[in-house]
TINU-992697 format. One record per residue (C-alpha): x, y, z; residue number from 1; residue in three letters. Coordinates in steps of 0.5 Angstrom, whole numbers. Example, Ala and Ser with C-alpha at 12.3 -4.5 7.8 and 13.67 -1.06 7.14 Angstrom:
<recs>
{rec {25,-9,16},1,'Ala'} {rec {27,-2,14},2,'Ser'} 
</recs>
This chain:
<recs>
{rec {23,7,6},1,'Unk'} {rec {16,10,4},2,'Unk'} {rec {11,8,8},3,'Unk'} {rec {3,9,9},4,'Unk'} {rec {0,8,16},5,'Unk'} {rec {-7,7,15},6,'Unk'} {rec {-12,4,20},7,'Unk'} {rec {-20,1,20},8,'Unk'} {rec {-23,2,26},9,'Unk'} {rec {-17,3,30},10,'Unk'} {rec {-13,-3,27},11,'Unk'} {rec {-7,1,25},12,'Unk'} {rec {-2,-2,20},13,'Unk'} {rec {5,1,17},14,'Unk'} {rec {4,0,9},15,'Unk'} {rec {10,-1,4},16,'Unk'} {rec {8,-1,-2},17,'Unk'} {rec {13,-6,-6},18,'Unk'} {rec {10,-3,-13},19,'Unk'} {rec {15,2,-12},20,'Unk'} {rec {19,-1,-6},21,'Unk'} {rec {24,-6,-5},22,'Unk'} {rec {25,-9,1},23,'Unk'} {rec {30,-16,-2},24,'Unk'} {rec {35,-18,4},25,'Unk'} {rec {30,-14,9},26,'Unk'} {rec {29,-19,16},27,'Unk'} {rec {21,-17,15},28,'Unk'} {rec {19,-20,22},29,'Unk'} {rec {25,-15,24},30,'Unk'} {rec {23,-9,21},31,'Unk'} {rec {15,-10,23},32,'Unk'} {rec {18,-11,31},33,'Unk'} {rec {22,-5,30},34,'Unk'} {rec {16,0,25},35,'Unk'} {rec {11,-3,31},36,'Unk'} {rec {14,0,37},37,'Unk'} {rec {11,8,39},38,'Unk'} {rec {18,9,42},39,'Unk'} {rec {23,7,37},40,'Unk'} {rec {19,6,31},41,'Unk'} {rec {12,9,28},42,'Unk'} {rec {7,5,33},43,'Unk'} {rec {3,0,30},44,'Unk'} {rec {-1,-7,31},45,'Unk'} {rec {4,-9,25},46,'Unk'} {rec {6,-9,18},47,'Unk'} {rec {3,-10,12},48,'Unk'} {rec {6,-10,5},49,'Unk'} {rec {3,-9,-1},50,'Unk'} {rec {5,-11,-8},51,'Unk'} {rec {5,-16,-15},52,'Unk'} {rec {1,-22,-15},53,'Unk'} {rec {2,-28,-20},54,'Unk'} {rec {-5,-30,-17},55,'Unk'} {rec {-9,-24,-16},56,'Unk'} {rec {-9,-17,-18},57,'Unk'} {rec {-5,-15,-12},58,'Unk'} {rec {-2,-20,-6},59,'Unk'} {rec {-2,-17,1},60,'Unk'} {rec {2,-21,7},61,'Unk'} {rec {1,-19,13},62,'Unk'} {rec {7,-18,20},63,'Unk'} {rec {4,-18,27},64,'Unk'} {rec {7,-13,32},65,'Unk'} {rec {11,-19,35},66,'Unk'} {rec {14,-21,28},67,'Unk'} {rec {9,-26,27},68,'Unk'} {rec {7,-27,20},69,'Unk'} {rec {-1,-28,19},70,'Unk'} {rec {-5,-32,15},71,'Unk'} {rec {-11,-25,13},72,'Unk'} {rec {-13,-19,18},73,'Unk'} {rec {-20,-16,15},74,'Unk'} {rec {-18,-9,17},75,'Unk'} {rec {-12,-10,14},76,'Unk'} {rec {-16,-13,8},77,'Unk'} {rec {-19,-7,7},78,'Unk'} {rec {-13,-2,7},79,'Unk'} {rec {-10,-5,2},80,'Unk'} {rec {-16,-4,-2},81,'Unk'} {rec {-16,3,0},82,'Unk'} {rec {-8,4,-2},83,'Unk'} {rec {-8,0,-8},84,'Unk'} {rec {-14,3,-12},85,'Unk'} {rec {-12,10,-10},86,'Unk'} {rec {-4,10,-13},87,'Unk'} {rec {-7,7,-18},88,'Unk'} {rec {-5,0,-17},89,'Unk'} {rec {-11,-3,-19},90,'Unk'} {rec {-17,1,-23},91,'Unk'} {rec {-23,-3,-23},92,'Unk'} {rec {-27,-2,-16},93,'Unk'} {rec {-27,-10,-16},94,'Unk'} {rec {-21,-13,-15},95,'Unk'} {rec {-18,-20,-12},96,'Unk'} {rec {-13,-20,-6},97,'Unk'} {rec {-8,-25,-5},98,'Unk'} {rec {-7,-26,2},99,'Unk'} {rec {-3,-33,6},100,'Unk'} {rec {-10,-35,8},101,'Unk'} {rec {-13,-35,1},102,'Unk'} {rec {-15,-30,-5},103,'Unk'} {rec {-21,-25,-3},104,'Unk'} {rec {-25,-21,-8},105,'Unk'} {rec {-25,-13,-5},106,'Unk'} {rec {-30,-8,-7},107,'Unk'} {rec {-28,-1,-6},108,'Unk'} {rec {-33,6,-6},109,'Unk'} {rec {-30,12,-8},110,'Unk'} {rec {-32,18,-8},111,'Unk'} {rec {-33,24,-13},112,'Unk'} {rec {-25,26,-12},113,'Unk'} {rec {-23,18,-13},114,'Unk'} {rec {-22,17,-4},115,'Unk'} {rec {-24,10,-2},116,'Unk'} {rec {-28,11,5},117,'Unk'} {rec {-31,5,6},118,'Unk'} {rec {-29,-2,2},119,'Unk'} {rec {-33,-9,3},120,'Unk'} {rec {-30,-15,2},121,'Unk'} {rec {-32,-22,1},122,'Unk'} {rec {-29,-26,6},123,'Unk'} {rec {-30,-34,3},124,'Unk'} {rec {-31,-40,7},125,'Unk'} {rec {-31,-40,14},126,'Unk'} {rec {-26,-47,16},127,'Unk'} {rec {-30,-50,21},128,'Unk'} {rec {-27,-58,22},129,'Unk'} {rec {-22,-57,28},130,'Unk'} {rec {-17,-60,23},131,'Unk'} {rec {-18,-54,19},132,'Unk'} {rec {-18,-49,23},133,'Unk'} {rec {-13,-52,26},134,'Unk'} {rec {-15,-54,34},135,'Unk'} {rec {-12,-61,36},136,'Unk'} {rec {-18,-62,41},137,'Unk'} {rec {-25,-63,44},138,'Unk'} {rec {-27,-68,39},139,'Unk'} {rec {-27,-71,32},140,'Unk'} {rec {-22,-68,27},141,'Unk'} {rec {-27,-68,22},142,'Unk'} {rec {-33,-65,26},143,'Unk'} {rec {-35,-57,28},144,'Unk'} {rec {-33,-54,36},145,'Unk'} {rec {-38,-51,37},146,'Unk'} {rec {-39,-48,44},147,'Unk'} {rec {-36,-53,47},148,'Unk'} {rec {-31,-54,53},149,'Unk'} {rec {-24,-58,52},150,'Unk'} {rec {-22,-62,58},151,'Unk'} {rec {-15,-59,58},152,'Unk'} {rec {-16,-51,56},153,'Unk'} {rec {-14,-46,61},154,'Unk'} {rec {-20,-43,61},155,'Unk'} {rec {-26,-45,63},156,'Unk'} {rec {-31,-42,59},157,'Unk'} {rec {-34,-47,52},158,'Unk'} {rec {-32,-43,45},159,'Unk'} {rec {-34,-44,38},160,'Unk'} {rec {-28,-46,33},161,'Unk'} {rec {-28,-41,27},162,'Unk'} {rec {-23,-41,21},163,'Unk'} {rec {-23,-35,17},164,'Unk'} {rec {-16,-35,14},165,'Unk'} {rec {-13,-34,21},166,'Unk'} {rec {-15,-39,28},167,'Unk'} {rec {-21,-35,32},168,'Unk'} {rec {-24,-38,38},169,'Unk'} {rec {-31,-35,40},170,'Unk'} {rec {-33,-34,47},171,'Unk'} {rec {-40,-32,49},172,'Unk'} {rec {-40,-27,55},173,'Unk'} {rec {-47,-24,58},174,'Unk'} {rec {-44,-17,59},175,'Unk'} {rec {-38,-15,55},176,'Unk'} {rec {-35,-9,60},177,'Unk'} {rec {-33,-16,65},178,'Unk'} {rec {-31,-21,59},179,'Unk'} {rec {-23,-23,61},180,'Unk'} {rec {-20,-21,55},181,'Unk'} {rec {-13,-20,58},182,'Unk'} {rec {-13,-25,64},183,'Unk'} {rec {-15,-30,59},184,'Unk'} {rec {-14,-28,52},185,'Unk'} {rec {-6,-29,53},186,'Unk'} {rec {-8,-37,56},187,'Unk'} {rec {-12,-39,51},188,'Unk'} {rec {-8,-36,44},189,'Unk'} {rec {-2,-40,47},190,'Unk'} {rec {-7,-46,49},191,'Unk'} {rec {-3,-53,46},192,'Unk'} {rec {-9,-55,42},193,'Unk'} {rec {-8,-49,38},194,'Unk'} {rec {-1,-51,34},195,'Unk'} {rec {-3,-44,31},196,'Unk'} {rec {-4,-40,36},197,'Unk'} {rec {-11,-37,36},198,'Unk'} {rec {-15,-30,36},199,'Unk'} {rec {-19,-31,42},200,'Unk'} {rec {-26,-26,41},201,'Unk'} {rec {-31,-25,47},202,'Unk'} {rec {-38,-23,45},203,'Unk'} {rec {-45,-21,48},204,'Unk'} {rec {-51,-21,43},205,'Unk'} {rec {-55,-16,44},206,'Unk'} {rec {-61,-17,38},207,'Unk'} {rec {-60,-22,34},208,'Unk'} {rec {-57,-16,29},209,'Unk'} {rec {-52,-14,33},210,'Unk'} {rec {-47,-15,38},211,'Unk'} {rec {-41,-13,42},212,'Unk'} {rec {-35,-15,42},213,'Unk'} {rec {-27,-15,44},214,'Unk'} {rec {-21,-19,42},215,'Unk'} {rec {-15,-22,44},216,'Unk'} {rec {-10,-22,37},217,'Unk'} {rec {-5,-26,37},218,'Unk'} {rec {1,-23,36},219,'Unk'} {rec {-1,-17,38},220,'Unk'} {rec {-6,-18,44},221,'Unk'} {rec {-12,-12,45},222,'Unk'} {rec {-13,-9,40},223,'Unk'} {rec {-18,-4,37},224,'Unk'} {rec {-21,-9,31},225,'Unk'} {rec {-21,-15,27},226,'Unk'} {rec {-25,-16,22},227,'Unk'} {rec {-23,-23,21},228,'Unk'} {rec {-25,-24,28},229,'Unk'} {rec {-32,-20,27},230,'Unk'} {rec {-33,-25,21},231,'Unk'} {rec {-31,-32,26},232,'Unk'} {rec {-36,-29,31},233,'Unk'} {rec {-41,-28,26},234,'Unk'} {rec {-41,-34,24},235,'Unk'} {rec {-41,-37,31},236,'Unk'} {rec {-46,-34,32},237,'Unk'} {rec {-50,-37,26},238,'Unk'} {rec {-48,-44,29},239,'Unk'} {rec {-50,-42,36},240,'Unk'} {rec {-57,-40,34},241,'Unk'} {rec {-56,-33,36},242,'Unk'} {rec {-56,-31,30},243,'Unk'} {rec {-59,-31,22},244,'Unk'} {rec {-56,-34,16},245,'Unk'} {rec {-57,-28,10},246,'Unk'} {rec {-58,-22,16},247,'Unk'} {rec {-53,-17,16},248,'Unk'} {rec {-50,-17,23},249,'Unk'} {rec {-47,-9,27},250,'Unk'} {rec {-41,-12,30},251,'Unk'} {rec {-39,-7,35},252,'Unk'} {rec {-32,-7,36},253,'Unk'} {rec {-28,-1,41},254,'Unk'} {rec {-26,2,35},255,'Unk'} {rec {-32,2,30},256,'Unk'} {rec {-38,-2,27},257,'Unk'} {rec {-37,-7,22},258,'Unk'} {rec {-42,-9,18},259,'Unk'} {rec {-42,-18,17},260,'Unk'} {rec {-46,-22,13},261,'Unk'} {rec {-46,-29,12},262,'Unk'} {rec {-50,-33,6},263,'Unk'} {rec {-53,-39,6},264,'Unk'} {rec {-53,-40,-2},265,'Unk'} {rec {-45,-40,-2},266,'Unk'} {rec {-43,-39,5},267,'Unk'} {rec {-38,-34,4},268,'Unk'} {rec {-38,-29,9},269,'Unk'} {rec {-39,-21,7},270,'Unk'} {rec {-36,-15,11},271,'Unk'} {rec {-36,-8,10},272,'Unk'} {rec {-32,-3,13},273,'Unk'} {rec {-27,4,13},274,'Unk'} {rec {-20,5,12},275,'Unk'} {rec {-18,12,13},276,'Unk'} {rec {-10,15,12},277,'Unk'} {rec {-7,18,18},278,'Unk'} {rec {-1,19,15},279,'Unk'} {rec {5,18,10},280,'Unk'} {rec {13,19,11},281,'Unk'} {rec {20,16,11},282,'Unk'} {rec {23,10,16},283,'Unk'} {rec {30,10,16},284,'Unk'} {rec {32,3,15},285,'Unk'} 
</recs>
């Protein structure tokens, strides 16, 4: 099998394009535990395939390090962006991409050779009902959550709800060097009243365009970026007053800067970022 490992801001994948590949009668949870593993494998946060779409230009799935397949992962967004408009799978610089979580609009920035660097992606809509996120507590099923507690959390702190194709819980930290990411992370991810399990982001507001931030991905635990996760935490902080509809936001993840913005007009969320190649090779299935 040909791969590609691509990563934004530290977020790394293992990319097979199904253009040219196929991986029919594979197990792809079990391929993404195996490709995922530094020791055995290639070492990875998981396993993104790229390839036809009967409802978008390209359709892009995404398998996180435990085998779990997610709805959308921004950073993975963007990678597939980067790979497909460089092997020429796509030849506009727009182009939409079909994820679990919905179709997205990718617009990449070549430069004079034809290498993408940098691509913004516009989002869509953040889920903000607790019936859509999904989150089975805390209130009414049609009704936002935020910054509010639930009675049987594992953990003591208020979060906001945001779904951004995948379930993310948003947490408000006064100093993000102390925020409990990985004593609390785990707990709130496998929370009951989260039936999806659930991203769980902390984040200290520094101006009201500019954040730090640290994540808990389910599947994969820390990681070094979410871009779905820089958007819901955008978002939240819209919601909390912390921040401004139409100013873009310098989210500052451990890997990076991603660049967020959320339109009042059409409410769709718009991120900016990398994706930079590491390497490319052949895994023996």
């Amino acid at each position: 099998m040909q791969f590609t490992k691509l990563h934004g801001l530290g977020n790394s994948y293992i990319f097979v394009d199904l253009f040219s590949e196929s991986l029919e009668n594979k197990s792809l949870s079990e391929l993404a535990v195996a490709v995922a593993n530094p020791d055995t494998g290639i070492g990875s946060d998981g396993l993104i395939l790229v390839g036809p779409s009967e409802a978008a230009d390209v359709r892009m799935r995404i398998f996180n390090a435990d085998g779990s397949e997610a709805m959308n992962c921004g950073n993975g967004v963007r990678a597939s962006a980067k790979l497909a408009y460089e092997k020429k799978r796509v030849l506009e610089t727009s182009f939409t991409v079909e994820t679990n979580g919905g179709i997205v609009t990718a617009f990449v920035h070549p430069d004079e050779q034809g290498m993408v660097h940098e691509v913004t992606v516009d989002m869509g809509k953040p889920k903000l009902n607790r019936q859509e996120i999904p989150l089975t507590a805390g209130g009414p099923a049609d009704e936002q959550h935020v910054n509010k507690s639930v009675q049987t959390s594992p953990v003591d702190e208020p979060f906001t709800a945001v779904g951004m194709g995948n379930p993310h819980a948003v947490i408000f930290v006064d100093d993000i060097a102390q925020a409990p990411v990985v004593e609390d992370g785990p707990k709130l991810e496998c929370a009951s009243f989260f039936p999806d399990r659930v991203n769980v982001e902390y984040i200290e507001m520094i101006t009201p365009q500019e954040m730090n931030f640290k994540v808990w991905e389910r599947g994969s635990g820390v990681t070094q970026a979410c871009g779905t996760g820089a958007c819901a935490a955008v978002v939240a902080a819209v919601l909390n007053k912390q921040a401004s509809f139409d100013e873009e936001v310098t989210v500052h993840l451990p890997g990076g800067d991603l660049h967020i913005r959320w339109n009042e007009m059409d409410r769709h969320v718009w991120m900016r970022g990398p994706a930079e190649l590491i390497c490319t090779g052949a895994y023996y299935l």
